[in-house]
N, C-alpha and C positions, 0 to 999 in steps of 0.2 A: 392486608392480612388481618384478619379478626378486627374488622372496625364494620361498622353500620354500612352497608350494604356491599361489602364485601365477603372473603373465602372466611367464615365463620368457623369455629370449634364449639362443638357441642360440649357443655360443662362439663367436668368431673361426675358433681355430685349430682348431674341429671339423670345419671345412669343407673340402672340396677347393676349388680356387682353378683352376679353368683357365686357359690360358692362349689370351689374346687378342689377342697383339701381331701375329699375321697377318690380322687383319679389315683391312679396307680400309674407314678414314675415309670419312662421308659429306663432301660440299660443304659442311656448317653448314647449320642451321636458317634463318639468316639469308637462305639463299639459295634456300631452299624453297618451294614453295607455302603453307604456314603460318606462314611469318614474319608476328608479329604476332598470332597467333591460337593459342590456349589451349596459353603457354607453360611452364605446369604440365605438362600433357601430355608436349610433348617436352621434356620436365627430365627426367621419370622415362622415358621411351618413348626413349631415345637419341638424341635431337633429331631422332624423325622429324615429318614434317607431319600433319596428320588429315587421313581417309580424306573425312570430309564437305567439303572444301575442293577436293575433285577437281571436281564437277559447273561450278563456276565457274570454275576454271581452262582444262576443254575447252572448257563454250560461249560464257565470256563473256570468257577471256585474260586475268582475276583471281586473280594477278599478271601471269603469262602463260602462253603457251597450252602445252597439255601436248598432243602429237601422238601419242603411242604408249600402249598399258598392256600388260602381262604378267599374265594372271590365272591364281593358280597355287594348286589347291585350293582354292577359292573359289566362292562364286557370288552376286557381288553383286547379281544382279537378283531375290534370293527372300531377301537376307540384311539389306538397307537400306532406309530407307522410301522415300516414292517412286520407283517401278520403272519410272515412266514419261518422269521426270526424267532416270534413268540411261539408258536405254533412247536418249533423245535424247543425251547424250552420247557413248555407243557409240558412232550415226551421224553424231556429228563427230570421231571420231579420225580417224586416215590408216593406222593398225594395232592390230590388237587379237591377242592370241594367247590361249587359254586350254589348261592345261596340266593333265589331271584323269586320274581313273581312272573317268570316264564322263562322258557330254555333261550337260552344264545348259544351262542358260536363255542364261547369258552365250556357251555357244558358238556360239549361231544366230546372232549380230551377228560372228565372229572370222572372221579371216582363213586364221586356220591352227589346226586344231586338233590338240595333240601329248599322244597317250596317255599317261600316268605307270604307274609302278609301284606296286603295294601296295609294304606293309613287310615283307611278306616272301618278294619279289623283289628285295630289294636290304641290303645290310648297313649299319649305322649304330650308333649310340650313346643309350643315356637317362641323363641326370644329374641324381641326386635330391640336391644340396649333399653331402652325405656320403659321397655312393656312387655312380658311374658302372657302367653294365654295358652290356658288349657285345652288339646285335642282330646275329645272322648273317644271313646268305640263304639261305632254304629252297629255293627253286626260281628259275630262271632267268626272267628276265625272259617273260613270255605277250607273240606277235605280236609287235610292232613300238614296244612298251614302253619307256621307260625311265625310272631315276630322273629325278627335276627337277635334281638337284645334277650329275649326267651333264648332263641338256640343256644347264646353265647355263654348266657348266666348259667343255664344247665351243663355245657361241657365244663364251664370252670369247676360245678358240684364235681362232677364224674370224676374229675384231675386232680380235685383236694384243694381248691381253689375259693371254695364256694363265698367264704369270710370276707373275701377283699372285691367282690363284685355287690350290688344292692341286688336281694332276693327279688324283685318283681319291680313292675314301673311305678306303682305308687312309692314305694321305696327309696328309689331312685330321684323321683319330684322332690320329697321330700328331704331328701338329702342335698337337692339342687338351691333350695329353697332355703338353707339354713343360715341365719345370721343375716336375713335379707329382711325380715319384717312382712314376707308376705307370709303366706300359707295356701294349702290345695280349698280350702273353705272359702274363704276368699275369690278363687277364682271360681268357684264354681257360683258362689253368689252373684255373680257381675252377669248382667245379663248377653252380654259376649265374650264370659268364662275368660276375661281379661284384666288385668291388674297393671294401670300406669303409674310410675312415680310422678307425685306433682312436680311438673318443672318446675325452675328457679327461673324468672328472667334474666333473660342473657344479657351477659355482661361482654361488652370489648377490653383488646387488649390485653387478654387476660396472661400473656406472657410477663405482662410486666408484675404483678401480683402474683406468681406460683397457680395459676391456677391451671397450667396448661402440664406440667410433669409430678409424678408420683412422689417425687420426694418433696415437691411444696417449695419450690426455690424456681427462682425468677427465669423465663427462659423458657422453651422449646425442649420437648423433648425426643431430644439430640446429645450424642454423646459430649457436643460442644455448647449444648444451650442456647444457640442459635439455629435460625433458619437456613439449614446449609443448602447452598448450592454444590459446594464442593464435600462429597458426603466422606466424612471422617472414618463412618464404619467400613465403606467398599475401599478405603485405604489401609485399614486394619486386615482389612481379610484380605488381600493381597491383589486388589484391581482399581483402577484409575477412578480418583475421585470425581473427577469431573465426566462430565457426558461426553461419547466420542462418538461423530458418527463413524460405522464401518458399511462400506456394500456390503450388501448381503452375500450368501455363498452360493449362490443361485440365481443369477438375475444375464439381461442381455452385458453388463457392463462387465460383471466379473467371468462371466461365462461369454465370451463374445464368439466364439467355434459353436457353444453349442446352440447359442440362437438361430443358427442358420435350421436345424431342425426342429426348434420346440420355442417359435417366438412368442407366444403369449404368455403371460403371467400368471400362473392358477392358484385359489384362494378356495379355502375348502372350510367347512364347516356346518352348524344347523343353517335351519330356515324355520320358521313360522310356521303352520302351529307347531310343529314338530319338536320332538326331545329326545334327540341321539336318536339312537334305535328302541326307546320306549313305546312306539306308537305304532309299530309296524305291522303290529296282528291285532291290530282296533280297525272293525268293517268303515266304521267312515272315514278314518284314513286313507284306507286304499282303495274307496271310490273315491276321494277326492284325488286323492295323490299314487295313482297305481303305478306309476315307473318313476326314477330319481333322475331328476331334469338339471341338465349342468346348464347357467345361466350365460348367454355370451350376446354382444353387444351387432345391432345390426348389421355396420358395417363390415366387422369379421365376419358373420352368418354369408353374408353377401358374395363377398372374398371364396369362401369356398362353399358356396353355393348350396348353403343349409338353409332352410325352413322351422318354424315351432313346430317341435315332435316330429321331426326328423331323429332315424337312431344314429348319434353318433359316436366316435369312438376317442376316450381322452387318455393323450400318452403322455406318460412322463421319463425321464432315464431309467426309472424304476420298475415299471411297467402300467399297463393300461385296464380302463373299465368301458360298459357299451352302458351310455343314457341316452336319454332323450335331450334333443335342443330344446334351450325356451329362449326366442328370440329377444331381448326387452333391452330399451335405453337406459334400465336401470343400475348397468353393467358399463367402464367405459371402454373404450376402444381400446382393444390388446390384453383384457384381462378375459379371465371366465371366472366362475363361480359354481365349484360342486356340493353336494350336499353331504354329511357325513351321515351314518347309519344303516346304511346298505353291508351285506356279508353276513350275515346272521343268519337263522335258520328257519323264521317265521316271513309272512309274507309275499308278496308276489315275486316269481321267480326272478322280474327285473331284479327287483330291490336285493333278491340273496343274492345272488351274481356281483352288484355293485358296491364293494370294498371298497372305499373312497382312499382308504389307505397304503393300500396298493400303490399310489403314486405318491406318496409321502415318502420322509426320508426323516429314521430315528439317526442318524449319525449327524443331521443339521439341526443341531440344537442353542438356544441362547446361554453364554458361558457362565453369566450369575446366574441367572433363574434355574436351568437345564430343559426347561421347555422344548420340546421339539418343534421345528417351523413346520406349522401348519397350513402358511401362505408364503407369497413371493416364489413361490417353485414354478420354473419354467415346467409348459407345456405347447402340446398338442392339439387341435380337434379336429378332425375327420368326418366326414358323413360318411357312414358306412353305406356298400352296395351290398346287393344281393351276390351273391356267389352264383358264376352260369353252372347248370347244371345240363349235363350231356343226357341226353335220354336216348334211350335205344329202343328203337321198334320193334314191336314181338313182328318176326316174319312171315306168319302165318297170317296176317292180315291183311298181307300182299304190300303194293304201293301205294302208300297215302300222299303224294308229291312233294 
């Protein structure tokens, strides 16, 4: 740890440090809808609440009832496991807005749906700890477009708000930027609108000189100053310091009745180029990728006598979607591999059809994090047949044998 070719720490003082003191305080966790629920989470996540604790606060006012949602590049009904869960929460809000640079799933439930801009209709900033650099605006906002940080700052005007948001994004830079020694001049002078802090050579060791905790005192920072294995803080919040494994709540070991119907392992997720369902209504997407192909290993393919691009059909306890096979080694024996971002409202009809979350399950979640398991869920795969269809002969044609 932190020695010459080993797990390193990047310094302190190699960092750029922005400046925060214009964010506007939440209420405290305490007063959230996750007060109480995976305090890990919002330790490290700014004391926000988890996102899985919303369905019970719309329909069942657990803690209490949450009346409105802003959904902003997002689309929770093709991003979380049951979509039929959320789906009913939708229609117990009393406002839903979704704010995108195209329709989803979530904006056929919205009340108001408000265009956004790409990134580059609009100026902003990336900061990589070391290096911040300026994004310009290449073209003026298309149609009736705008940033979300536009949408946002104008309803705080309209609310009486306006004072505690930055009027526009230079504004905003500018404020990001303060007490840091850069400036927006700066970066626009850098011929890739980039401003690095000169590293320091790295130094080892750096625990034993304060240079690894905020308060400058020797040690790791850790509520113990040491490198824990046994983590002090998951003792504090009230779970097992050390690592334990559990089966999972899903698998042939814990579920051993229900592998007799659903013995594969399924693991869900992107793929390559793909991002979520961002890409679904881009034409070379969908000559590349016109149906969502669940990945499974030869010898299963074999087993029940699939082929690549074969339609197959992938079930879970939860219920089922229709993809295509892709046969490949790149999968092993007893697992499969679906794709997420199917269910939405753009795209080939495969793709709206195929919900990958349909066979997810929000009540299998990890109990620090609250993450939903996204893998290790027992499945299905099927090659679907055609359905016979009976045809009746017009009888006026006589006997055709």
């Amino acid at each position: 740890m932190d020695v010459e070719g080993g797990r390193c720490f990047v310094p302190h003082e190699n960092q750029i440090h922005l400046n925060k003191d214009h964010q506007i305080a939440s209420p405290g966790f305490d007063r959230s809808i996750g007060a109480g629920h995976f305090p890990v989470y919002a330790h490290f996540c700014g004391g926000e609440p988890h996102a899985n604790r919303l369905p019970k606060s719309i329909l069942e006012g657990d803690p209490y009832k949450i009346h409105g949602l802003f959904i902003l590049g997002a689309s929770i009904l093709t991003a979380w496991p049951n979509p039929i869960l959320w789906q009913k929460a939708f229609d117990a809000l009393d406002f839903l807005v979704s704010i995108d640079l195209q329709l989803t799933r979530d904006a056929a439930w919205a009340d108001i749906v408000l265009p956004a801009t790409t990134a580059f209709e609009q100026s902003s900033y990336c900061f990589y700890g070391n290096a911040v650099r300026l994004r310009e605006k290449m073209i003026e906002p298309v149609g009736q477009s705008k940033p979300c940080f536009t949408i946002l700052t104008e309803l705080a005007q309209k609310l009486g708000y306006g004072e505690k948001f930055p009027a526009n994004e230079t504004h905003l830079l500018d404020l990001v930027l303060k007490d840091t020694g850069i400036t927006r001049a700066d970066m626009e002078q850098d011929e890739r609108l980039t401003v690095r802090k000169p590293a320091e050579p790295m130094t080892y060791r750096k625990w034993e000189t304060g240079h690894l905790r905020t308060d400058g005192k020797p040690g790791f920072e850790t509520p113990s100053g040491k490198f824990e294995i046994k983590s002090q803080l998951l003792e504090e919040m009230g779970y097992e310091g050390l690592p334990k494994y559990e089966e999972s709540f899903e698998t042939p070991v814990s579920q051993p009745l229900l592998a007799n119907r659903f013995p594969l392992i399924l693991g869900t997720g992107p793929f390559k180029p793909d991002m979520k369902s961002c890409l679904r209504a881009i034409p070379d997407f969908i000559e590349k990728y016109p149906d969502p192909m669940v990945q499974m290993n030869p010898q299963d393919a074999a087993d029940r006598q699939i082929e690549t691009g074969d339609t197959v059909v992938v079930k879970t306890p939860r219920g089922f979607v229709e993809m295509r096979a892709d046969v490949t080694e790149n999968v092993m024996k007893g697992f499969v591999y679906a794709p997420v971002g199917g269910g939405g409202p753009l795209g080939p009809e495969s793709w709206r059809k195929a919900n990958v979350n349909v066979l997810t399950d929000l009540e299998q979640f990890d109990p620090i994090s609250g993450f939903p398991v996204y893998k290790t869920l027992m499945c299905q795969v099927k090659k679907k047949h055609r359905r016979r269809t009976i045809v009746v002969q017009d009888p006026s044609l006589g006997c055709v044998g």
